[in-house]
C-alpha positions, 0 to 999 in steps of 0.5 A: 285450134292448130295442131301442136307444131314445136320447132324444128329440132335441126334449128336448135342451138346447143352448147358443145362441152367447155374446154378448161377455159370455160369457153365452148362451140355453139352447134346446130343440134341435130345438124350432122354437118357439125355446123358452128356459130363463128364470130366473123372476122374473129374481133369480138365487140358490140355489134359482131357479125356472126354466121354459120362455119364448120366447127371442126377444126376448132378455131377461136372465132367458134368459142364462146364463153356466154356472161351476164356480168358488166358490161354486157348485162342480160336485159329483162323486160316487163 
């Protein structure tokens, strides 16, 4: 059997602290870089193109605000 080998930690994504609205950058744990999740081109839709940006300063395109509400339902299969 192989040994135990959990993912590593500089990997995770962790929720930053909402702002009133709620909203809240998605950042690289353990990454002293303070690197974000940026949706590209700042246009939110169907099929957004994401990278990896500096979260700081803050800008719009690093806000996230995550829904299970329509029309953008969580999907749970078998």
């Amino acid at each position: 059997m192989a040994p135990f080998n959990p993912r590593d930690k500089a990997q995770l994504w962790v929720p930053d602290t909402p702002d009133a609205d709620g909203f809240y950058q998605i950042k690289v744990s353990a990454d002293e870089s303070k690197q974000a999740l940026n949706g590209l081109g700042g246009n939110v839709h169907d099929g957004t193109v994401v990278g990896i940006y500096p979260g700081n300063p803050v800008s719009a395109n690093t806000l996230w605000n995550l829904t299970s509400i329509w029309p953008f339902p969580f999907h749970h299969f078998p």
